[in-house]
C-alpha positions as protocol buffer text, in pm:
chain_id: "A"
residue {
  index: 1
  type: UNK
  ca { x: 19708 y: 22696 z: -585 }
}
residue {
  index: 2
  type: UNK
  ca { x: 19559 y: 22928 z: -831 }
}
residue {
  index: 3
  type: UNK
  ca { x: 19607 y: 22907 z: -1239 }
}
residue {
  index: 4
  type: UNK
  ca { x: 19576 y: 23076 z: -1553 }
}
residue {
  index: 5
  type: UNK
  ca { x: 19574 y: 23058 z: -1906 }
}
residue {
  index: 6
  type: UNK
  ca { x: 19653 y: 23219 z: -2236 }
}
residue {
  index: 7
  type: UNK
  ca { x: 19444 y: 23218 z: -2503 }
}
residue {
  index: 8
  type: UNK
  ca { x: 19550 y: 23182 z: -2861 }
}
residue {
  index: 9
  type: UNK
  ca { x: 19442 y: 23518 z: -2916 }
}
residue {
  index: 10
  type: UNK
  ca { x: 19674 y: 23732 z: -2693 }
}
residue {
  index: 11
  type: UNK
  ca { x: 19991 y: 23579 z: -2900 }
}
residue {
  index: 12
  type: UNK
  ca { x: 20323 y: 23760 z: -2940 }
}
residue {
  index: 13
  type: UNK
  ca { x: 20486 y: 23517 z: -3146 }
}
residue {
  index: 14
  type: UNK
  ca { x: 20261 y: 23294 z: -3308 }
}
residue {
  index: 15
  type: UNK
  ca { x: 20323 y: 22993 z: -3016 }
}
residue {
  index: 16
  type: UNK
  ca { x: 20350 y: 23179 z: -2738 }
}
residue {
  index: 17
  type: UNK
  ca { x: 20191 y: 23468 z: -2529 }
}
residue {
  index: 18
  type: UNK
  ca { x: 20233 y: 23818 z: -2583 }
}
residue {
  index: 19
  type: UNK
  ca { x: 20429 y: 23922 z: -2290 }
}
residue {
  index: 20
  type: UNK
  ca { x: 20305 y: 24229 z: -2145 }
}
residue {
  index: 21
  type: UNK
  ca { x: 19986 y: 24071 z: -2155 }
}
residue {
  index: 22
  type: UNK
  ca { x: 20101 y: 23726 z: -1971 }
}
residue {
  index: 23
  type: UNK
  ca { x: 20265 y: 23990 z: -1725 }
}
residue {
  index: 24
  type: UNK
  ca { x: 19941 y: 24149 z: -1639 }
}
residue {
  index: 25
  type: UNK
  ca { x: 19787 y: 23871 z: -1636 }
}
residue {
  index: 26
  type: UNK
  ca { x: 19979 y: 23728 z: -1378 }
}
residue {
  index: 27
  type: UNK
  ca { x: 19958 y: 24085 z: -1217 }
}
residue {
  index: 28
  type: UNK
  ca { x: 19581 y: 24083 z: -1220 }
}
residue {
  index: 29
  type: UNK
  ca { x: 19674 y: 23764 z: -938 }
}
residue {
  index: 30
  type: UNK
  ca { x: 19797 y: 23996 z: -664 }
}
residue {
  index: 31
  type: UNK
  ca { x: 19708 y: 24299 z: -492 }
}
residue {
  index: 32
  type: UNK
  ca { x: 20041 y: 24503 z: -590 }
}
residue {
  index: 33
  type: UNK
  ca { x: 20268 y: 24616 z: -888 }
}
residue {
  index: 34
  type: UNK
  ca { x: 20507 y: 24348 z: -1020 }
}
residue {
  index: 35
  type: UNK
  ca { x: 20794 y: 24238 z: -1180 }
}
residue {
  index: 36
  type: UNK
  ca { x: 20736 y: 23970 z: -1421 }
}
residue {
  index: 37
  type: UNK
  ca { x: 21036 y: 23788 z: -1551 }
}
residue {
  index: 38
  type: UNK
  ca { x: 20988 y: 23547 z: -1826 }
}
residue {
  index: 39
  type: UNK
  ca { x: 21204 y: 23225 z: -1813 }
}
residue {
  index: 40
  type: UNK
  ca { x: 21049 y: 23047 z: -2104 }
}
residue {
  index: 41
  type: UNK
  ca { x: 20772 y: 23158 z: -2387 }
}
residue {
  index: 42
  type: UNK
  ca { x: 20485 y: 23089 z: -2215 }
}
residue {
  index: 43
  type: UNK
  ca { x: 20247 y: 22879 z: -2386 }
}
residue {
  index: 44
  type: UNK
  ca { x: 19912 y: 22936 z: -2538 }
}
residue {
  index: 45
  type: UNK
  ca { x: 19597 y: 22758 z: -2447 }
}
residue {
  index: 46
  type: UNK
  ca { x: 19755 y: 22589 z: -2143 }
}
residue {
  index: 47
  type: UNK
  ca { x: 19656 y: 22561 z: -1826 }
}
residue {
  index: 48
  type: UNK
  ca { x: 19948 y: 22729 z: -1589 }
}
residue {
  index: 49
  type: UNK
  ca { x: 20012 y: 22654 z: -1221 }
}
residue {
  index: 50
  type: UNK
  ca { x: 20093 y: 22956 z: -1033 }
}
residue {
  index: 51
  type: UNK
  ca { x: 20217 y: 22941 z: -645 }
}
residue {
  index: 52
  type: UNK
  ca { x: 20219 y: 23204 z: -454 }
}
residue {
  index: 53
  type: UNK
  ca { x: 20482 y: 23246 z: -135 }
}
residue {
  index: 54
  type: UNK
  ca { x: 20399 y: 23396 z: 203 }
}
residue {
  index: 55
  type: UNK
  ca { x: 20587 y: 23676 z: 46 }
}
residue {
  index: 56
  type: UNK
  ca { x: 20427 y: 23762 z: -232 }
}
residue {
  index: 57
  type: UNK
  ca { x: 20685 y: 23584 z: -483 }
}
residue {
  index: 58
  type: UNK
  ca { x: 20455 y: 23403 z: -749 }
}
residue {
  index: 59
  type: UNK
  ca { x: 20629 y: 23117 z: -954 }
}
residue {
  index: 60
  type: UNK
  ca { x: 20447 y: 23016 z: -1275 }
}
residue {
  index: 61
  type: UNK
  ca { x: 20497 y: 22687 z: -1402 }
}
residue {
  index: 62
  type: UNK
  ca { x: 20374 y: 22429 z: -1721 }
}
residue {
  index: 63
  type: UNK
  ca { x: 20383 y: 22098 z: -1517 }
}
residue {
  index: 64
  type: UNK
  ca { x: 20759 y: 22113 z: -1410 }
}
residue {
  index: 65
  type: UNK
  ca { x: 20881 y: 22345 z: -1615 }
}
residue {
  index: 66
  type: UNK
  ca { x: 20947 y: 22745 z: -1468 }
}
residue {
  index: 67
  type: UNK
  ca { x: 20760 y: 22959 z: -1697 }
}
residue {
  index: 68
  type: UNK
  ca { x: 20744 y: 23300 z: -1574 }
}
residue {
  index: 69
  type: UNK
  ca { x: 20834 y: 23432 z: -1206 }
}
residue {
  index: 70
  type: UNK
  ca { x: 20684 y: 23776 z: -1028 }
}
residue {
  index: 71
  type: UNK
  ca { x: 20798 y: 23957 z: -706 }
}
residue {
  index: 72
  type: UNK
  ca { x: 20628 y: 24240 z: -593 }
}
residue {
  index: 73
  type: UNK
  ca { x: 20813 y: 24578 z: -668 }
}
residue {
  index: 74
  type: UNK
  ca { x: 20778 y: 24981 z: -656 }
}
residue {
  index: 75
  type: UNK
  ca { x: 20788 y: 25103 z: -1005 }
}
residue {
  index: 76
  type: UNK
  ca { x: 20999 y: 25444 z: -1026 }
}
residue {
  index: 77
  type: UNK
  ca { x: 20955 y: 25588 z: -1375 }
}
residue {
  index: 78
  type: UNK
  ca { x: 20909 y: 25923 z: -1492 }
}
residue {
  index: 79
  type: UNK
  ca { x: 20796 y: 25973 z: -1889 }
}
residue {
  index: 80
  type: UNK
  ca { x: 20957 y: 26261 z: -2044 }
}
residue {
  index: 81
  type: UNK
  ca { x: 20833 y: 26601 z: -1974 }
}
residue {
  index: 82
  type: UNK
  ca { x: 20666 y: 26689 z: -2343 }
}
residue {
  index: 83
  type: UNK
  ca { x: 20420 y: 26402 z: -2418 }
}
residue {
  index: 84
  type: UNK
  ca { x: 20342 y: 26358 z: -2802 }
}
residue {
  index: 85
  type: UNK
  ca { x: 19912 y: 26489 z: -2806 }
}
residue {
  index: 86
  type: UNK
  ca { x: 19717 y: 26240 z: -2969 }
}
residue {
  index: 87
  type: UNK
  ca { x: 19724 y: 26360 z: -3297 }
}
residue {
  index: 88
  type: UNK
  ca { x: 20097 y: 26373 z: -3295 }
}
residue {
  index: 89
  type: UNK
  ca { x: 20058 y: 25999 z: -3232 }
}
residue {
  index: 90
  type: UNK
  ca { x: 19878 y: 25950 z: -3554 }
}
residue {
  index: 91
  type: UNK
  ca { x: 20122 y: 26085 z: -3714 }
}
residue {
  index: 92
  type: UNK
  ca { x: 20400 y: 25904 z: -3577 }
}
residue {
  index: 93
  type: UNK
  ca { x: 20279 y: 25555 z: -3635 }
}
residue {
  index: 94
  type: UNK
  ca { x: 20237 y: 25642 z: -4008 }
}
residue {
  index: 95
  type: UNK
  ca { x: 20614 y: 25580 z: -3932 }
}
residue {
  index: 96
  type: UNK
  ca { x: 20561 y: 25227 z: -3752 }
}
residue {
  index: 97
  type: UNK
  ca { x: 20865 y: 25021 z: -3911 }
}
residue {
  index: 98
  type: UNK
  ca { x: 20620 y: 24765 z: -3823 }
}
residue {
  index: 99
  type: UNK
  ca { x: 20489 y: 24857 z: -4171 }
}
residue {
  index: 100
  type: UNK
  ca { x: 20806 y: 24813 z: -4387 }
}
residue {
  index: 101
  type: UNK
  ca { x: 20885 y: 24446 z: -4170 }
}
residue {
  index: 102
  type: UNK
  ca { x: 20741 y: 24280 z: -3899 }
}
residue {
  index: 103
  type: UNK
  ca { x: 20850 y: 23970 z: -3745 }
}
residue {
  index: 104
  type: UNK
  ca { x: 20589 y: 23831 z: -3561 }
}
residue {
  index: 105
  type: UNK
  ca { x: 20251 y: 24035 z: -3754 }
}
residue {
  index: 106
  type: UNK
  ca { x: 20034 y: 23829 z: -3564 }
}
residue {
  index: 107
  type: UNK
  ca { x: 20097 y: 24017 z: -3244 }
}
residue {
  index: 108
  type: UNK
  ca { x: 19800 y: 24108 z: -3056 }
}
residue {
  index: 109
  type: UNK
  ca { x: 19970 y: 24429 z: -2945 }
}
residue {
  index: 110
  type: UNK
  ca { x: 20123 y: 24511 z: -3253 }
}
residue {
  index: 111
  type: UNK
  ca { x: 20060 y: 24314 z: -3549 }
}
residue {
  index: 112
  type: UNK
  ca { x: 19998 y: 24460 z: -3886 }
}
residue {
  index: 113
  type: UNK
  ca { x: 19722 y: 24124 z: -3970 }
}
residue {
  index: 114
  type: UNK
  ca { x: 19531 y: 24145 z: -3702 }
}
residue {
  index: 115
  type: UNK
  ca { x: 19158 y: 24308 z: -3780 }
}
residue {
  index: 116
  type: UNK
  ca { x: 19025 y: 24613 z: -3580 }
}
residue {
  index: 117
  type: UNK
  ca { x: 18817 y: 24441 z: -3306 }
}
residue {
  index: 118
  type: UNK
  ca { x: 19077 y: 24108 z: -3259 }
}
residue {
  index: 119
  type: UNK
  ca { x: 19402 y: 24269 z: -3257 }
}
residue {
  index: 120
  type: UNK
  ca { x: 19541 y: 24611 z: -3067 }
}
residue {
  index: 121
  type: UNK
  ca { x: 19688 y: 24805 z: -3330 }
}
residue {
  index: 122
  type: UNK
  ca { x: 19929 y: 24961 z: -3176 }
}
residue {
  index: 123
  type: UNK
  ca { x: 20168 y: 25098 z: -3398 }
}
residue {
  index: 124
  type: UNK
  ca { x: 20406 y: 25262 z: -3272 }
}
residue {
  index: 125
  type: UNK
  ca { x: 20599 y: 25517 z: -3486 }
}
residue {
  index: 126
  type: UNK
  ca { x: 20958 y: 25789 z: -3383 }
}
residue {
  index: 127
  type: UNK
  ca { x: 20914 y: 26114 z: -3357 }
}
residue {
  index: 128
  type: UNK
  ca { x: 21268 y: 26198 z: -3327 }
}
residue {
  index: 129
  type: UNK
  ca { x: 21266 y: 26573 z: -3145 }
}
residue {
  index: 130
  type: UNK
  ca { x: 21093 y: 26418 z: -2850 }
}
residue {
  index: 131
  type: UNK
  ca { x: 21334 y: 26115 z: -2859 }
}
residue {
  index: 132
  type: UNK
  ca { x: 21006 y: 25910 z: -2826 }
}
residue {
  index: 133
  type: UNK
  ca { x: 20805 y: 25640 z: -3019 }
}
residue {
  index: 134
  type: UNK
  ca { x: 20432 y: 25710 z: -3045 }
}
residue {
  index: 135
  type: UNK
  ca { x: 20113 y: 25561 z: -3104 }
}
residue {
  index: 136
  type: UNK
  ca { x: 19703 y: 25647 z: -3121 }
}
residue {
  index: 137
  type: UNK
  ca { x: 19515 y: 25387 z: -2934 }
}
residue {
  index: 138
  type: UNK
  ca { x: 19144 y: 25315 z: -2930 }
}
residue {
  index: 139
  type: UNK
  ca { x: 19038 y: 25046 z: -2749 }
}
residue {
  index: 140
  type: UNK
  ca { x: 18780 y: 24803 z: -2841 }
}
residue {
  index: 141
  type: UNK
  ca { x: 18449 y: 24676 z: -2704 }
}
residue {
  index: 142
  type: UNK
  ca { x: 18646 y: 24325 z: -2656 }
}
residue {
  index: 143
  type: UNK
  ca { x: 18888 y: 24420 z: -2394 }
}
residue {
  index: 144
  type: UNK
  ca { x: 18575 y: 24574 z: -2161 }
}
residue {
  index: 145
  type: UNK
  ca { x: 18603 y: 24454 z: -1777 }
}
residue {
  index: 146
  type: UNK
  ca { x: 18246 y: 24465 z: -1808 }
}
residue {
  index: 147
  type: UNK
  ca { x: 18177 y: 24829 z: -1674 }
}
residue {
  index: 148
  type: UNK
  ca { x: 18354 y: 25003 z: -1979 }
}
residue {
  index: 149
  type: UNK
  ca { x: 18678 y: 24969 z: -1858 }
}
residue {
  index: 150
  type: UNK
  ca { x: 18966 y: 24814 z: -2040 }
}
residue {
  index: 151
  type: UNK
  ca { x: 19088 y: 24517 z: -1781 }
}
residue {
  index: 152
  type: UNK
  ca { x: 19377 y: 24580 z: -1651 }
}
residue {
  index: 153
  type: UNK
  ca { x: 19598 y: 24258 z: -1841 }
}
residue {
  index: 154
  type: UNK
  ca { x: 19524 y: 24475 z: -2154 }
}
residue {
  index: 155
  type: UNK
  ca { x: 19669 y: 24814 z: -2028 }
}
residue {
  index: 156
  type: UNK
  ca { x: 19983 y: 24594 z: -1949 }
}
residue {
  index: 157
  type: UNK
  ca { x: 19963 y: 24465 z: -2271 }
}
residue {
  index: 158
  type: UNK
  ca { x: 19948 y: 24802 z: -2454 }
}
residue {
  index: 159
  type: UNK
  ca { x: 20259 y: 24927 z: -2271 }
}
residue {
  index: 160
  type: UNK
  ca { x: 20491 y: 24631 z: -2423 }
}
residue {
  index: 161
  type: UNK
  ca { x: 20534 y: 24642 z: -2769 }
}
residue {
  index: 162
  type: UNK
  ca { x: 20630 y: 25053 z: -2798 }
}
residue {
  index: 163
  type: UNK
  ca { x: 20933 y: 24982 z: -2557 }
}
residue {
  index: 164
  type: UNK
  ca { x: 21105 y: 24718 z: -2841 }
}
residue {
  index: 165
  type: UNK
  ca { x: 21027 y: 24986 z: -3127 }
}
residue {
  index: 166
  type: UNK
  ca { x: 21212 y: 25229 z: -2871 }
}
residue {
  index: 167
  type: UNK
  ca { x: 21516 y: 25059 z: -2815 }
}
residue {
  index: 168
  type: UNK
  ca { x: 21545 y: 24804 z: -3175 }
}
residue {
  index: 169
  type: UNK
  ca { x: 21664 y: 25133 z: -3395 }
}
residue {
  index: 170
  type: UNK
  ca { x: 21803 y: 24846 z: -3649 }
}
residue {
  index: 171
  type: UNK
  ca { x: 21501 y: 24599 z: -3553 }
}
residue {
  index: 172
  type: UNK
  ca { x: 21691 y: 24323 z: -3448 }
}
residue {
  index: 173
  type: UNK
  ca { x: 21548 y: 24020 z: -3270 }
}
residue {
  index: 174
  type: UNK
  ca { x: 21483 y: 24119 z: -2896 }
}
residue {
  index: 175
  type: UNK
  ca { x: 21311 y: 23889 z: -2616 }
}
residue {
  index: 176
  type: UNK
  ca { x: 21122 y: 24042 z: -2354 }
}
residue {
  index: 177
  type: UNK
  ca { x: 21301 y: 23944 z: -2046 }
}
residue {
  index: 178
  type: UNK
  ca { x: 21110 y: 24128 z: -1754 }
}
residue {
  index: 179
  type: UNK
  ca { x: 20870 y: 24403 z: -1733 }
}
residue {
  index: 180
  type: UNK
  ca { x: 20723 y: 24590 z: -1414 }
}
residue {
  index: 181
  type: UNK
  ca { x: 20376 y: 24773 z: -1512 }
}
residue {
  index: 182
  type: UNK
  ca { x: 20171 y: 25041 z: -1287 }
}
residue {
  index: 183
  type: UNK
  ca { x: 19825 y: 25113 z: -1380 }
}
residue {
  index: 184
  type: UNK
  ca { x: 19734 y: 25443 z: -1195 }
}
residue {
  index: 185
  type: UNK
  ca { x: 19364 y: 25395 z: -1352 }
}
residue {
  index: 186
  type: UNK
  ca { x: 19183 y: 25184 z: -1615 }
}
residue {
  index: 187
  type: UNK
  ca { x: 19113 y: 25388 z: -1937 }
}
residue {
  index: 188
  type: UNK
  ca { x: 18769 y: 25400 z: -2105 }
}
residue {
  index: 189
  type: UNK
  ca { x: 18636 y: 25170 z: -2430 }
}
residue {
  index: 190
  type: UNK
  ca { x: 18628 y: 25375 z: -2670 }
}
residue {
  index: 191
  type: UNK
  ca { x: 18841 y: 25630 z: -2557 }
}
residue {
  index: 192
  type: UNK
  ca { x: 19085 y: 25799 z: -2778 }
}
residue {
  index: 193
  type: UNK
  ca { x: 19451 y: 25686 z: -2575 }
}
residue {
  index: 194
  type: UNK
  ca { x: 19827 y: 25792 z: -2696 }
}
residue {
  index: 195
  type: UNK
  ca { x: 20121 y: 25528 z: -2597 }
}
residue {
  index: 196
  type: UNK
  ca { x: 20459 y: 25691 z: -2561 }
}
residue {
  index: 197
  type: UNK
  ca { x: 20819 y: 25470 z: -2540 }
}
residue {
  index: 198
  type: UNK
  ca { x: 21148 y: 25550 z: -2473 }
}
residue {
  index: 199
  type: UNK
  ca { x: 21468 y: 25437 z: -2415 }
}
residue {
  index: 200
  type: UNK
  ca { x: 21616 y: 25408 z: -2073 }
}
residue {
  index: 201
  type: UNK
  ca { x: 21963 y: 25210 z: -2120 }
}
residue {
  index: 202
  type: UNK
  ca { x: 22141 y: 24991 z: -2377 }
}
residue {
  index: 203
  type: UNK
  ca { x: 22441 y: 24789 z: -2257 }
}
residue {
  index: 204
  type: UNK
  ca { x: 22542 y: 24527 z: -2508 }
}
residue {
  index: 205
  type: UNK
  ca { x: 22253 y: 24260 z: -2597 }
}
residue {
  index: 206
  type: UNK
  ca { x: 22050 y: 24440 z: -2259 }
}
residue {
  index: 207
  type: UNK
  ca { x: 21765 y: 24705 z: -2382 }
}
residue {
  index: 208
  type: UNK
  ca { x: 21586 y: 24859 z: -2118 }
}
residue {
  index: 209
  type: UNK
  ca { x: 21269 y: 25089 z: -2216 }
}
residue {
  index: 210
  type: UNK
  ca { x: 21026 y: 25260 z: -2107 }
}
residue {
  index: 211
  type: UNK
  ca { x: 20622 y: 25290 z: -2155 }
}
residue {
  index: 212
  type: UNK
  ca { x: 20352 y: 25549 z: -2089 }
}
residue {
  index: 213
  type: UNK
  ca { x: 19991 y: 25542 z: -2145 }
}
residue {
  index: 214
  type: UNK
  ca { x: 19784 y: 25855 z: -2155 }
}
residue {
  index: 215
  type: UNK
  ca { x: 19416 y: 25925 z: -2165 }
}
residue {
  index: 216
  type: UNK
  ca { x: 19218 y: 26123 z: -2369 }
}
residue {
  index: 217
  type: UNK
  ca { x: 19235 y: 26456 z: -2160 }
}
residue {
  index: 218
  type: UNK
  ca { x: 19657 y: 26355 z: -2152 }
}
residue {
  index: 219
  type: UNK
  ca { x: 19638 y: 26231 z: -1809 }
}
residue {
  index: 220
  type: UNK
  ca { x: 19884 y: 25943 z: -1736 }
}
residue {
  index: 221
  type: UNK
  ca { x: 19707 y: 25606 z: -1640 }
}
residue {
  index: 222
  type: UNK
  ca { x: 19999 y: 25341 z: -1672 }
}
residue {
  index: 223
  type: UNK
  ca { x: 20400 y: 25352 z: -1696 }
}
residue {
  index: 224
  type: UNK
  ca { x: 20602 y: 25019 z: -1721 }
}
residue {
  index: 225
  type: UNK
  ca { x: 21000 y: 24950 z: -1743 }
}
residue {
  index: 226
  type: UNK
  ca { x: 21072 y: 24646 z: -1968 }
}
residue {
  index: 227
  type: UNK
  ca { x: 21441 y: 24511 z: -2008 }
}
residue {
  index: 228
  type: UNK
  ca { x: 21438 y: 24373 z: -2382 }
}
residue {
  index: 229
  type: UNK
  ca { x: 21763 y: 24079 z: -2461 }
}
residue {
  index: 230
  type: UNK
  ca { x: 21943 y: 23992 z: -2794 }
}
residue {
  index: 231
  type: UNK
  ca { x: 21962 y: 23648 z: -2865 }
}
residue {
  index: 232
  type: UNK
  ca { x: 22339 y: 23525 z: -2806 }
}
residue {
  index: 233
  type: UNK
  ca { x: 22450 y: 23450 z: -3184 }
}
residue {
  index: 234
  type: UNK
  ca { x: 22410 y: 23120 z: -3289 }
}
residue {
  index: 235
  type: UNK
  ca { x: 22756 y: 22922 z: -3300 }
}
């Protein structure tokens, strides 16, 4: 039986994980993409059970309690044809609503408090005539795999958050409900990245987006589908 853990650093909401991050993580546990579906918030600084079928099916669970379930899966994505250049990022995430209101700032991914060095940054802004979100991304010295790389739980984590500021136009409350990430190949410390989202479908409270992550010659290195839910309203 293998395990894992999330520390209290990789948060989403303050108690639990960010999850394109617990995705890859759990993703970084087999040999093939992934779709992660998230049954509960997975908790931070707590040691996980994860068992793996003769299939490849991983079930992640907190004593008892299903956490998080994977199956292996063939991402088929294709990001828009005109990609936003880095610069045009920049731009764009002078526009993060993220800025204005954010309800959980303490994201890793995306949260306005975190400091250069501990969080991501990633602020994600529109840029309307592409019918995209964008965001520059730079990442730090403390997501290296040790070789300069970023590990590969990070690149999954930097493709969540644009998808919810591509699909929550009125920035309601969304949960991330499942999310399949590719990495085609890890991007450098350092280097100068540009995140792309977009919408795929919206039917009622179901949100489904997509990710892109480019490099700093505007090759793609990692696509992910996510399929964002509205909370059923209370009474």
């Amino acid at each position: 039986m293998k395990t894992l853990s999330v520390a209290a650093r990789f948060c989403g909401p303050p108690t639990s994980a960010n999850g394109g991050y617990f995705a890859g993580l759990v993703a970084t546990l087999a040999s093939r993409t992934l779709t992660v579906r998230l049954r509960k918030p997975p908790p931070l600084d707590t040691l996980l059970a994860v068992h793996e079928s003769a299939e490849g099916f991983l079930r992640v669970l907190e004593e008892q309690e299903l956490i998080g379930e994977a199956e292996p899966q063939r991402l088929e994505l294709d990001p828009p044809p005109r990609r936003p250049h880095y610069l045009e990022a920049v731009e764009a995430s002078r526009r993060y609503a993220g800025f204005r209101y954010h309800r959980f700032p303490t994201c890793f991914v995306c949260g306005t408090h975190r400091a250069r060095g501990d969080g991501m940054r990633i602020f994600a802004g529109p840029i309307p005539e592409l019918g995209v979100v964008a965001a520059p991304w730079v990442p730090d010295a403390s997501l290296d795999r040790g070789d300069g790389k970023v590990r590969p739980e990070f690149m999954s984590a930097a493709l969540d958050c644009p998808g919810y500021y591509a699909v929550a136009m009125q920035d309601q409350m969304m949960l991330l409900a499942e999310f399949t990430a590719h990495v085609d190949r890890l991007v450098h410390i350092g280097e100068a990245c540009t995140l792309i989202g977009w919408e795929l479908s919206a039917r009622g409270r179901k949100h489904e987006a997509g990710t892109a992550l480019y490099d700093g010659k505007g090759e793609l290195c990692g696509r992910a589908r996510a399929l964002w839910i509205e909370p059923k309203p209370s009474g």
